[in-house]
VOPAGU-2260 file (C-alpha; in pm, 1 decimal, decimal comma):
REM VOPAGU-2260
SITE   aa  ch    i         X         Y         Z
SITE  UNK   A    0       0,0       0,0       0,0
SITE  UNK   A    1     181,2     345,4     -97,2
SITE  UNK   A    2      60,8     588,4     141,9
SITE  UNK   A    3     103,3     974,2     228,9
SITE  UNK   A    4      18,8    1253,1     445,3
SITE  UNK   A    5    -102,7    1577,5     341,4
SITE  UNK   A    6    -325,9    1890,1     375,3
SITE  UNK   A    7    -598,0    1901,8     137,6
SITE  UNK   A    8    -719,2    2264,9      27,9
SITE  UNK   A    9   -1048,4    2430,4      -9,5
SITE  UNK   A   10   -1227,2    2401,4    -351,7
SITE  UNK   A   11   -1221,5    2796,6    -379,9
SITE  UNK   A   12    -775,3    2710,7    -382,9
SITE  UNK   A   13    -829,2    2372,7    -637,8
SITE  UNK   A   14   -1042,9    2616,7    -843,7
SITE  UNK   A   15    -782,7    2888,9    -832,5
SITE  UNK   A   16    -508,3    2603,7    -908,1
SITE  UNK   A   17    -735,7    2529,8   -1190,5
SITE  UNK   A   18    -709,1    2841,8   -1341,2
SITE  UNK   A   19    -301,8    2834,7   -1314,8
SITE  UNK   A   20    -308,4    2519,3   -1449,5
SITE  UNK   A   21    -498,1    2673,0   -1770,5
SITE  UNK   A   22    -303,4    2925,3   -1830,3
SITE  UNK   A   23      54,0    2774,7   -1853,8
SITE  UNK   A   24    -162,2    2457,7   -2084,8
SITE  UNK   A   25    -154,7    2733,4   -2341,0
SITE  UNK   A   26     201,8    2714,8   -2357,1
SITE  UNK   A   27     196,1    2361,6   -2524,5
SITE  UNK   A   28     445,6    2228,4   -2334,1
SITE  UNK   A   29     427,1    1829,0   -2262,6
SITE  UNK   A   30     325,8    1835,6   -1946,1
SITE  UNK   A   31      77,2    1620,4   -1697,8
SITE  UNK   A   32    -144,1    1839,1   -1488,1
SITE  UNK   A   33    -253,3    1697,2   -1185,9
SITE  UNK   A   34    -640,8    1659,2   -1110,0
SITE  UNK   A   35    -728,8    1973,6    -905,7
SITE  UNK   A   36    -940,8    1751,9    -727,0
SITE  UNK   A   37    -607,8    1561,1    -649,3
SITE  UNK   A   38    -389,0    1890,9    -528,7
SITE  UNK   A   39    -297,7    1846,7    -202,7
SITE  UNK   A   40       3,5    2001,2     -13,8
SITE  UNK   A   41     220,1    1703,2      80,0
SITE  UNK   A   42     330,4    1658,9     411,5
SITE  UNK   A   43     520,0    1323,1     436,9
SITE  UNK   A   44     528,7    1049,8     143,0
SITE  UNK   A   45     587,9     712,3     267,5
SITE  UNK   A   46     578,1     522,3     -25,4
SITE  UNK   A   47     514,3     131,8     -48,6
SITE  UNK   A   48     412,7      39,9     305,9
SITE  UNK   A   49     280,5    -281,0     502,6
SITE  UNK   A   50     -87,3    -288,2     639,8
SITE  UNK   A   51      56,8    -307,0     978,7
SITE  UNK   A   52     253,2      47,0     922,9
SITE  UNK   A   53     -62,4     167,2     856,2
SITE  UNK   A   54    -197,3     161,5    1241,7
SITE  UNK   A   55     178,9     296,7    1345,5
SITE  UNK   A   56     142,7     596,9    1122,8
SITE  UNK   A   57    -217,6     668,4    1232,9
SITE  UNK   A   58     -63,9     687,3    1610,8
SITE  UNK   A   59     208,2     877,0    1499,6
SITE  UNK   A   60      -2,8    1107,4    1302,3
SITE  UNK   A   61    -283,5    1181,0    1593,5
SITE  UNK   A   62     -13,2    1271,1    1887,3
SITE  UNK   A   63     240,2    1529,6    1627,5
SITE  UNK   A   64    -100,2    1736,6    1547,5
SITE  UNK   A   65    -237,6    1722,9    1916,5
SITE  UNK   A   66     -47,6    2043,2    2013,4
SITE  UNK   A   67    -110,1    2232,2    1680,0
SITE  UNK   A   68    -397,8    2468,9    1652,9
SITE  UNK   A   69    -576,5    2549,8    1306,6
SITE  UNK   A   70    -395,8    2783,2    1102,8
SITE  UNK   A   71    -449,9    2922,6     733,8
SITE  UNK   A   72    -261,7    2833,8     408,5
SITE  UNK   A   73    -217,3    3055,0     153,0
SITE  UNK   A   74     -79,8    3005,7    -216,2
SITE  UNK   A   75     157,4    3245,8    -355,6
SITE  UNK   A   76     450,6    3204,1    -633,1
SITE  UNK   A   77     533,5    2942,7    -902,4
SITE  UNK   A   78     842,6    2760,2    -998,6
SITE  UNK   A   79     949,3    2461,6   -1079,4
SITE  UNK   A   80    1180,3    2186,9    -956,2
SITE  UNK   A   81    1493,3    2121,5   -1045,6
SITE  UNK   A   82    1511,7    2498,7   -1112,9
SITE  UNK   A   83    1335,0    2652,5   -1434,0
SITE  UNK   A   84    1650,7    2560,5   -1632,1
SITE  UNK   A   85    1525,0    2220,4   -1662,5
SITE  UNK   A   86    1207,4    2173,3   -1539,1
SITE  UNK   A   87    1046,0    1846,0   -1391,3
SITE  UNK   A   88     800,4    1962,8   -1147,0
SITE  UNK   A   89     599,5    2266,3   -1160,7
SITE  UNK   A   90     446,4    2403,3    -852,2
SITE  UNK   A   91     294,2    2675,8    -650,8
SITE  UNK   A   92     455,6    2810,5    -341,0
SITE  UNK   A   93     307,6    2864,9       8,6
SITE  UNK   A   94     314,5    3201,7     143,8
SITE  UNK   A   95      69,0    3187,9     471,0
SITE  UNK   A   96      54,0    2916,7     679,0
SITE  UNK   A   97     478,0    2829,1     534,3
SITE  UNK   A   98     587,6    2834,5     874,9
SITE  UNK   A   99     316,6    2627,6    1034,7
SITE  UNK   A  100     312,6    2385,8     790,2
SITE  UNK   A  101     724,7    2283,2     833,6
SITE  UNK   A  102     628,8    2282,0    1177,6
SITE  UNK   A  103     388,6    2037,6    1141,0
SITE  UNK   A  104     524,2    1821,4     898,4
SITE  UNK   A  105     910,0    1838,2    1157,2
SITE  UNK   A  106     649,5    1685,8    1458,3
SITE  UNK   A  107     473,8    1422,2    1226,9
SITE  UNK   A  108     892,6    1317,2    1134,4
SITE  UNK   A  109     963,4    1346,3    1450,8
SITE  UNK   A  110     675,6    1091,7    1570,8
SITE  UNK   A  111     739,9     865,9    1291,7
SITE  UNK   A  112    1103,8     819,3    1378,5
SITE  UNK   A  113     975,6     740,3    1766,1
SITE  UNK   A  114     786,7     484,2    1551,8
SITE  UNK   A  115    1022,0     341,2    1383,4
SITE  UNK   A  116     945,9     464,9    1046,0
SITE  UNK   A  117    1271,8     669,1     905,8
SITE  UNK   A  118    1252,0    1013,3     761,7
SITE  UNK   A  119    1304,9    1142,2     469,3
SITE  UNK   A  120    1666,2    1307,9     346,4
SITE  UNK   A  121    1545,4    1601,2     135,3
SITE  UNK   A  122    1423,5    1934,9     351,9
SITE  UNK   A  123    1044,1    1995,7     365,6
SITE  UNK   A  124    1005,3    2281,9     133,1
SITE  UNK   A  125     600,3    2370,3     118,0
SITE  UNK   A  126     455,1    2360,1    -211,2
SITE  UNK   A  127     160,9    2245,0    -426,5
SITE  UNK   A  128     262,9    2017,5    -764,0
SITE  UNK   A  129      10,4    2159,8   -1005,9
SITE  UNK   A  130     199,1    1907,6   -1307,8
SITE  UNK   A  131     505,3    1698,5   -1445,6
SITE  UNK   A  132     721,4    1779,1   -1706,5
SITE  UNK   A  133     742,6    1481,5   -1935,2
SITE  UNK   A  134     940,0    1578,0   -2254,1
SITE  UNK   A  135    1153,7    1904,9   -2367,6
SITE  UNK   A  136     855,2    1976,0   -2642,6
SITE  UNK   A  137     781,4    2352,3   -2567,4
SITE  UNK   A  138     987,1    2379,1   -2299,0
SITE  UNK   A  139    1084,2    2716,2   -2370,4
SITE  UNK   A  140     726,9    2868,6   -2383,1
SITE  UNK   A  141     671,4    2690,6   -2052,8
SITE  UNK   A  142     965,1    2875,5   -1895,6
SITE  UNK   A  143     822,7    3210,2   -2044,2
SITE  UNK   A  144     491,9    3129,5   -1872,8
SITE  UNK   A  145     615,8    3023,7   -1547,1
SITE  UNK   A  146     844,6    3366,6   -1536,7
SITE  UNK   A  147     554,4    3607,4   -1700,4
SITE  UNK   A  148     313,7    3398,8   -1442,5
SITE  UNK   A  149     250,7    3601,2   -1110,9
SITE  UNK   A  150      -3,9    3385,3    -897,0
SITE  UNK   A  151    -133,6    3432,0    -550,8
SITE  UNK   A  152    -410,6    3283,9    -454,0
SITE  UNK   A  153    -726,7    3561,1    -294,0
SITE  UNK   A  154    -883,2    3230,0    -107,6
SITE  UNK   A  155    -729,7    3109,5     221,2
SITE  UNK   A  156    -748,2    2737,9     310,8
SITE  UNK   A  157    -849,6    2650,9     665,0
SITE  UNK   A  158    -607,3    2362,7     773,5
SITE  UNK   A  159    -809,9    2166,8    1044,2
SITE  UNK   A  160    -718,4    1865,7     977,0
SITE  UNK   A  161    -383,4    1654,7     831,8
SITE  UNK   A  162    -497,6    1349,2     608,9
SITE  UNK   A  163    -337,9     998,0     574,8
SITE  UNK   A  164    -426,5     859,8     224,8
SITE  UNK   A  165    -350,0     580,3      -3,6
SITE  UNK   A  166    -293,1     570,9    -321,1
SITE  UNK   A  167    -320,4     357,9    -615,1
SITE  UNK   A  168    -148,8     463,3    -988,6
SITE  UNK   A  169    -354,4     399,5   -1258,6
SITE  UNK   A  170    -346,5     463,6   -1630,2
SITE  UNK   A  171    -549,0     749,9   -1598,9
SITE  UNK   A  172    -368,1     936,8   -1308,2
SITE  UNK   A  173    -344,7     846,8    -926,9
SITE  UNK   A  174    -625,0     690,4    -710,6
SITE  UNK   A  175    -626,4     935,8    -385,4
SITE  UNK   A  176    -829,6     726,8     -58,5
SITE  UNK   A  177    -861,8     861,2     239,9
SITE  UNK   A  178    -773,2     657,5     499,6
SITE  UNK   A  179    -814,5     860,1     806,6
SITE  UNK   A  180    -779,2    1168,5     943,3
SITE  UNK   A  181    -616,6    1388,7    1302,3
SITE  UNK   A  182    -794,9    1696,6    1418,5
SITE  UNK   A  183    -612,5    2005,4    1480,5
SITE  UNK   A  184    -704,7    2207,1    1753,2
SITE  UNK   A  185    -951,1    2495,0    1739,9
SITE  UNK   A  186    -757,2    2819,1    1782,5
């Protein structure tokens, strides 16, 4: 079972994501755009797991966000990953709620490890993947539209809750199921 943990955002954000999304498509570069319905700000990836890690992480996952109170995300830049030289990922940075969220996602590590379950090497940078680059075809209009692009998001997501999901690749895009989900704490 491949399984992750993540914020999901508010359909007034996926909408707004939407409308990114559309505008750098016009750029023809070769690129697959994730489902808005699928945009999620990831927290942790865990990859292939067991069905018994699945219990661990829940525990894990429930006492990191215990202490957190609700906060609000908001969505501001674009880039891309490695670096808009050679793009492979193209996403949307987090302006509000940056902070809180690497604070989050350093507890939920941090519980994980107590766990057993090791961490990851790469720094927790907060950011939405909106697509994947999957050929050079373009490429140059896509940089144009990513540097000519200024985006910031006018809705705010309330982040309540941290999700653990599973999911499944198909031909047709990833399956996203949630498989539970810890509370943060009213403000």
């Amino acid at each position: 079972m491949r399984i992750f943990i993540a914020i999901t955002l508010s359909r007034e954000a996926r909408e707004e994501l939407r409308a990114l999304q559309s505008s750098l498509k016009a750029s023809g570069a070769d690129v697959r755009w994730v489902d808005p319905e699928n945009i999620h700000l990831t927290l942790r990836f865990l990859g292939d797991c067991g069905e018994r890690t699945v219990p661990l992480v829940e525990s894990a996952l429930s006492g990191a966000v215990s202490d957190f109170r609700q906060f609000h995300l908001g969505l501001e830049g674009i880039g891309a990953f490695p670096g808009l030289s050679s793009p492979k990922v193209i996403w949307a940075g987090v302006g509000e709620g940056a902070r809180e969220s690497g604070a989050l996602c350093d507890s939920i590590s941090s519980r994980l490890a107590e766990a057993g379950i090791p961490g990851e090497e790469r720094k927790f940078l907060p950011h939405i993947t909106v697509g994947r680059v999957r050929s050079g075809k373009n490429i140059d209009s896509l940089r144009k539209a990513i540097e000519g692009t200024v985006f910031s998001v006018s809705s705010r997501t309330l982040v309540d809750r941290v999700v653990l999901f599973s999911s499944k690749l198909s031909p047709e895009g990833p399956i996203y199921t949630p498989l539970s989900e810890a509370m943060l704490r009213r403000p």
